[in-house]
N, C-alpha and C positions, 0 to 999 in steps of 0.2 A: 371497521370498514372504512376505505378512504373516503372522503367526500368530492365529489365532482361539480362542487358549486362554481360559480364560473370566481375567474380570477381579478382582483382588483388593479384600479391601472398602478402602472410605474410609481412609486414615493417620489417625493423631489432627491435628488442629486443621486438616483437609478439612470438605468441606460433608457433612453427614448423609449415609448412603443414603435412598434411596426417594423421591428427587426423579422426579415424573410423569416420564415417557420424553419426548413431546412434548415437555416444557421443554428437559428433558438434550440433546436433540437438535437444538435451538431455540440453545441455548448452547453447542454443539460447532459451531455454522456461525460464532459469535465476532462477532455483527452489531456489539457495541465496535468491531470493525478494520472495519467496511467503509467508514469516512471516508475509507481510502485508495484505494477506490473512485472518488472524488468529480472527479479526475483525468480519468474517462468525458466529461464534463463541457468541457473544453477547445476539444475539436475544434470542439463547439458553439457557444462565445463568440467563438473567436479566429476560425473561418471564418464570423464572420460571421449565423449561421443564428440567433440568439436570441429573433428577433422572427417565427418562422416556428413554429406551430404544430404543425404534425407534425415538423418535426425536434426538439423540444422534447419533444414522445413519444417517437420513434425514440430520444432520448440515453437518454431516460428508463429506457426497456425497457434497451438494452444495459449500462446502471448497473444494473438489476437481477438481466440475467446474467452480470456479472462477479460480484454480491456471493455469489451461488449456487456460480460456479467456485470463488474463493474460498475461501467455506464446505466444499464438497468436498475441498479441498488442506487444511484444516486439521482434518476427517476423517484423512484419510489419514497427514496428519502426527503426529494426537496417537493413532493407532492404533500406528503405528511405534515411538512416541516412550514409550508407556504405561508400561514400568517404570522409566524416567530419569524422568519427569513426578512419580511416585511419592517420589522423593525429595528434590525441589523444592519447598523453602516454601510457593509460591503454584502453580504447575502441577499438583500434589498436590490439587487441588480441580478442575480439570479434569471432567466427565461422566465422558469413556472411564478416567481415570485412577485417578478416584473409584468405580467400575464402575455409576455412575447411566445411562450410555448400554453396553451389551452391546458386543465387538467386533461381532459379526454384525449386529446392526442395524446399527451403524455402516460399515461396508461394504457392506451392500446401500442405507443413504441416500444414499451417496457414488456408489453404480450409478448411482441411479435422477437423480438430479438431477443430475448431470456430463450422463447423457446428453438429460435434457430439457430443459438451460440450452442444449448444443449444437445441438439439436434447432430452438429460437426462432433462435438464434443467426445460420444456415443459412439458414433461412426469413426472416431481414431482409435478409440480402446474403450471396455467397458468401465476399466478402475479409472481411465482419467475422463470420462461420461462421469461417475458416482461423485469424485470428487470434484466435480465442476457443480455440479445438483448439491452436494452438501455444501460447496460457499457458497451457492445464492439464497441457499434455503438461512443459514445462520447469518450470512449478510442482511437480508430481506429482517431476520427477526430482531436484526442489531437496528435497523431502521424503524420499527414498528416499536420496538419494546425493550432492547438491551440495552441501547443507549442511554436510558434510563434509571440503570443501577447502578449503581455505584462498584467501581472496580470492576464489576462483570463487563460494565462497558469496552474497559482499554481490554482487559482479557477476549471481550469477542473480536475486537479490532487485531489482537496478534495473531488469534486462528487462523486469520485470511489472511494472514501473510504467510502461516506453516499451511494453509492450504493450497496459495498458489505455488508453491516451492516443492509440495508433493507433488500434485498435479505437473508442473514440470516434468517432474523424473519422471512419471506413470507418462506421459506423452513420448517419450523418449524410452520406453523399454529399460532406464536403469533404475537399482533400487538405491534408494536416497538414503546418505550415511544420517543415523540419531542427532551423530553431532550438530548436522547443521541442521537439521529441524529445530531442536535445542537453538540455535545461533535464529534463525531468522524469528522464533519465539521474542526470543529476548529484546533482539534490534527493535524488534516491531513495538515491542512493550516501551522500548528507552524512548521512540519516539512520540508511541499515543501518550503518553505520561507527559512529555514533555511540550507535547502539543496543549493537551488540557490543562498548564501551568500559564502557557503565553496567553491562552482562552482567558483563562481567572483573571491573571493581574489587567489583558488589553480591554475585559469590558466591564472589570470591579465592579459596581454596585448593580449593573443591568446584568452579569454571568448568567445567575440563577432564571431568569426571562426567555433569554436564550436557549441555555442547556441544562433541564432543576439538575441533572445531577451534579453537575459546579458544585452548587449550593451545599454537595457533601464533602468535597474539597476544599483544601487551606493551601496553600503555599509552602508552607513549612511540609504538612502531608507528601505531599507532591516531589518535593524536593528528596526527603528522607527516600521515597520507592524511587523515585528516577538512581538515587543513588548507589540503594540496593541492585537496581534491575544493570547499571553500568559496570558495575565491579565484576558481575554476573556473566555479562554477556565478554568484556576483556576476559575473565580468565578462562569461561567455555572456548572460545576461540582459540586461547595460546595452548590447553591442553587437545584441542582438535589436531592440532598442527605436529602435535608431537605425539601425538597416538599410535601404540607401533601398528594397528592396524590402516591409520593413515600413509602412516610411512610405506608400508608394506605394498600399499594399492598404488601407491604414485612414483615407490623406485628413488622415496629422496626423505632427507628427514630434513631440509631448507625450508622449506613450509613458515616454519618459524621466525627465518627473517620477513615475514609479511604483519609480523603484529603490531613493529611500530605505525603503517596506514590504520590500522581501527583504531588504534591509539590517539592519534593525531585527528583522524574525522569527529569518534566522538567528542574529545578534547575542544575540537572547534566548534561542533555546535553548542555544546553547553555554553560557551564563549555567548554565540548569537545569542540563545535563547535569556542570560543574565547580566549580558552587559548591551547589547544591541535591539532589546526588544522581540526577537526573531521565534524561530520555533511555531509558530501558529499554521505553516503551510510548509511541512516537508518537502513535500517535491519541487516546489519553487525553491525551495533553497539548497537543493541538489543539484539544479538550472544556472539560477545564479549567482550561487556563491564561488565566485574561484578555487578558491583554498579547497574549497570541497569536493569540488567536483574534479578539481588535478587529481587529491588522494584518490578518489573513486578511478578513475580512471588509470594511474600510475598502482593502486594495488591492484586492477584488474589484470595490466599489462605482468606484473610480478608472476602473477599464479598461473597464466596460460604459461610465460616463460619456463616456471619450474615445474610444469609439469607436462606441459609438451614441448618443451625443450630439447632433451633428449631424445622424445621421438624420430622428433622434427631430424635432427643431427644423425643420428641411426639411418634414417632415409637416404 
């Protein structure tokens, strides 16, 4: 059971107390992370639906109740989390950590908005209602208890990324190709991995304090699966792309020239994460890293091109 003991003030070099509640609690949902969100998204482009109006809303909404579930799982997790966060350089400034957000509000915001994200959720489709309710319930138990395991942990961290990317498709009426369940698997794994590596080496002897499962982690470990999980998700990709049922669906077997961008993204981060220090906050470095964020953006532009391309021109 959580505890609702009340919260100690601010550490030194934490943000002030008596930051407005509203704000505290605006910044306890962590809208920085909800780029990984952005995945809702998929089911959209690659089934095709981009040029359809209302499924264009329908993505839209179900991107706004994952960023809500989300927000609620990391509630719960920095409620949990509040006396380790306390000791943490930069967590240590945290809302709930910092005691600018109360436990008690913070658990009754997590009530109220789990259940009225589930609530829309339901009300757009019953399969993307279920799978909105299965990632909070295995989000919720990755904050409580998976995080904890070893390996289980990044493996529950990838589900909710093949969960928001289902949920996509299921808001949107189409059915979501293996392949990229398969692909956002993997991305998701190249990054929790590679997250828990910058974790190890940026708080070395205090890791295990912070997160015990570190403590089943090496560097070398880390490295060895990041490398498996990279080779894995590059070649899932280049054979999606040439999958004659790929081909078949999108009217092009060009697809292909898009693998040098994963190529080149991957390539860069591992760059950040072993020669820059980086890797510890994905979606900030989705934000602001250039290099990366062109790729992201110039392969997005490639794949709408080759595959509503033709439509487009057909018109």
């Amino acid at each position: 059971m959580l505890s609702t003991s009340p919260a100690r003030p601010a550490p030194p070099g934490g943000r002030p107390a008596g930051r407005p509640l509203v704000l505290s609690l605006v910044l306890a949902l962590r809208p920085s992370q909800w780029t990984k969100n952005l995945i809702v998204f998929a089911g959209l482009i690659f089934g095709e639906r981009l040029l359809a109006p209302g499924a264009v809303a329908q993505a839209t909404l179900a991107f706004g109740v994952f960023c809500l579930l989300s927000g609620v799982v990391y509630l719960i997790n920095d409620v949990r989390d509040r006396e380790a966060d306390r000791l943490h350089p930069l967590k240590s400034a945290r809302p709930i950590a910092s005691g600018d957000l109360p436990v008690p509000i913070a658990l009754l915001a997590a009530v109220v908005l789990g259940a009225g994200s589930l609530a829309v959720a339901f009300l757009m489709s019953r399969e993307f209602g279920a799978v909105s309710t299965t990632y909070l319930v295995l989000l919720g138990l990755y904050s409580v208890w998976l995080k904890h395991l070893v390996i289980l942990d990044v493996l529950t961290l990838a589900m909710g990324f093949v969960l928001r990317a289902w949920g996509g498709a299921a808001a949107v009426d189409v059915d979501m190709s293996h392949w990229l369940l398969l692909l956002a698997l993997l991305l998701a794994l190249f990054l929790a991995l590679s997250k828990r590596r910058a974790e190890l080496v940026g708080l070395a002897d205090d890791a295990r304090h912070h997160r015990p499962a570190l403590a089943e982690y090496s560097p070398q470990l880390l490295d060895q699966m990041v490398s498996v999980v990279t080779a894995s998700t590059l070649l899932a990709y280049a054979l999606y792309t040439i999958d004659p049922d790929t081909v078949a669906r999108f009217g092009t077997d060009r697809l292909v020239w898009t693998v040098p961008f994963p190529l080149y993204g991957i390539f860069r981060y591992l760059y950040l994460v072993h020669r820059r220090d980086g890797g510890g906050n994905p979606s900030e470095i989705l934000v602001t890293d250039r290099p990366i964020l062109a790729c992201v953006l110039l392969w997005g532009a490639a794949i709408v091109l080759l595959v509503y391309g033709p439509r487009l021109s057909a018109g």
